[in-house]
C-alpha positions in Angstrom: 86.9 98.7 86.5 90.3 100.2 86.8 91.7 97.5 84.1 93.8 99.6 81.4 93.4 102.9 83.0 96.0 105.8 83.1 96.9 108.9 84.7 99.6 111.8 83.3 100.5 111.2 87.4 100.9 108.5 89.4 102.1 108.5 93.1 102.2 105.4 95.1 102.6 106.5 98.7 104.1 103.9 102.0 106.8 101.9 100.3 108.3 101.4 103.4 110.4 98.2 104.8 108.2 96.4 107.0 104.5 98.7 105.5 104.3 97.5 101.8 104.4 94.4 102.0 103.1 94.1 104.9 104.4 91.7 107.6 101.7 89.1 107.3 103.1 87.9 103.5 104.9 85.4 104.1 105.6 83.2 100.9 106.8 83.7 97.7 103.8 84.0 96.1 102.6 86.6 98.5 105.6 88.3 97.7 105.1 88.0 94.0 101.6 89.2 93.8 102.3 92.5 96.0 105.7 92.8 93.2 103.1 92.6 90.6 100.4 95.1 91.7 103.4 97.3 92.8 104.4 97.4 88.9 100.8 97.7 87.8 100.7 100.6 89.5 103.8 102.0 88.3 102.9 101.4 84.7 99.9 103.3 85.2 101.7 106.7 85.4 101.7 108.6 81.5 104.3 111.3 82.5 105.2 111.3 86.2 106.0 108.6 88.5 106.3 109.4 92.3 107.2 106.2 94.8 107.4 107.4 98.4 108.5 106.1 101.3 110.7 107.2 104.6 113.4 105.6 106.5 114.2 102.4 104.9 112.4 101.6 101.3 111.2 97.8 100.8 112.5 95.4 98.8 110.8 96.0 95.8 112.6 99.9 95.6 116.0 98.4 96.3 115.5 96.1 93.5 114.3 99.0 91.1 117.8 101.0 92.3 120.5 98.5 91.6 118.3 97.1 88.5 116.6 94.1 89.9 
């Protein structure tokens, strides 16, 4: 239902080490598919893009800061 939709603003909320993704993915294609929905989400934003987290961000931010 959600296929192809957008919003002017997205904000994807808990991108925390150790939260998202969660502790129980434990291969690489676990870690793949939560990499994927992460950036569908990310591409869903029009105008604004807010990724939140505290303490220490999860993988998939540091990747995103140095360039993965």
């Amino acid at each position: 239902g959600s296929k192809g939709l957008e919003w002017d603003n997205v904000a994807i909320i808990e991108l925390c080490h150790g939260i998202y993704p969660g502790s129980k993915i434990d291969t690489e294609e676990g870690f793949e598919e939560e990499r994927r929905l992460m950036f569908v989400g990310m591409t869903r934003a029009k105008k604004v893009l807010d990724l939140h987290f505290h303490g220490q961000p999860n993988i998939y931010i540091t990747e995103l800061s140095v360039g993965g």
